[in-house]
Phi, psi and omega in degrees: 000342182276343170282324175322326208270310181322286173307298192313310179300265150037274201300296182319314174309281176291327158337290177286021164237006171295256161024280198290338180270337173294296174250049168293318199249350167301125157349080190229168175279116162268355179195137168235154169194121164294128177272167175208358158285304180297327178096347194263169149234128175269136192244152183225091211314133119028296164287007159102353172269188175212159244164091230204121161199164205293114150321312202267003182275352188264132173297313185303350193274325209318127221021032174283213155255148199324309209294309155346265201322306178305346165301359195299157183232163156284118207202150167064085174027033168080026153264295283188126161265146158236131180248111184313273198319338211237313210092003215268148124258157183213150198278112178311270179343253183331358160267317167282359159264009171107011201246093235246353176190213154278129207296316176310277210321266161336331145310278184313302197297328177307320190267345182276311188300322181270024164243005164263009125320097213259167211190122155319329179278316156283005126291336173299302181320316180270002174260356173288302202300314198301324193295328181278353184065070164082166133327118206295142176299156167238127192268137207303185188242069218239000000 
């Protein structure tokens, strides 16, 4: 029975230096707050930076509202923003690495922005396609 107790003590022992080393060096938040001129929201790190990006690029934010938005809180020793009013949490780390959603979800917001995107050369393509009458029908698969 004593090694058991030994090994738990062991494992606890390294937990807890996971733990106290996780939050010396994480990302984490000491303050958020929403602009409602800008549209961002700025986070205010642990480590003395900031970190500020546009609410409408995060999937859990996407249409909320100014008033929405402005509930954000700091939660969980500053991993995790919480917004009441949306249901929304969001991961601190993962936001400052850029990661604003679910890998579909970003897929998909990626390719609608870069197909909203204009060009001299994508203007050409598409008055080359229209002189040919549009874009060719796709045809089903059957």
């Amino acid at each position: 029975m004593a090694r058991k107790a030994d090994l738990q003590e062991a494992q606890l022992t390294t937990a807890e230096a996971r733990g106290s080393e996780l939050l010396d060096t994480a990302m984490r938040a000491a303050a958020a707050r929403y602009d409602r001129v800008t549209g961002r929201v700025t986070l205010d790190l642990t480590n003395g930076g900031a970190y500020t990006f546009p609410a409408r690029l995060v999937e859990d934010l996407n249409g909320a509202t100014d008033d929405q938005l402005a509930e954000v809180e700091v939660d969980g020793l500053g991993f995790n923003l919480h917004w009441p009013a949306l249901e929304a949490d969001l991961y601190v780390p993962a936001l400052v690495s850029g990661i604003f959603g679910t890998r579909a979800w970003m897929t998909r917001e990626l390719a609608r922005r870069a197909g909203l995107a204009t060009s001299p050369a994508k203007a050409a393509a598409a008055r080359a396609n229209g002189a040919k009458g549009g874009r060719p029908r796709k045809v089903a698969q059957t």
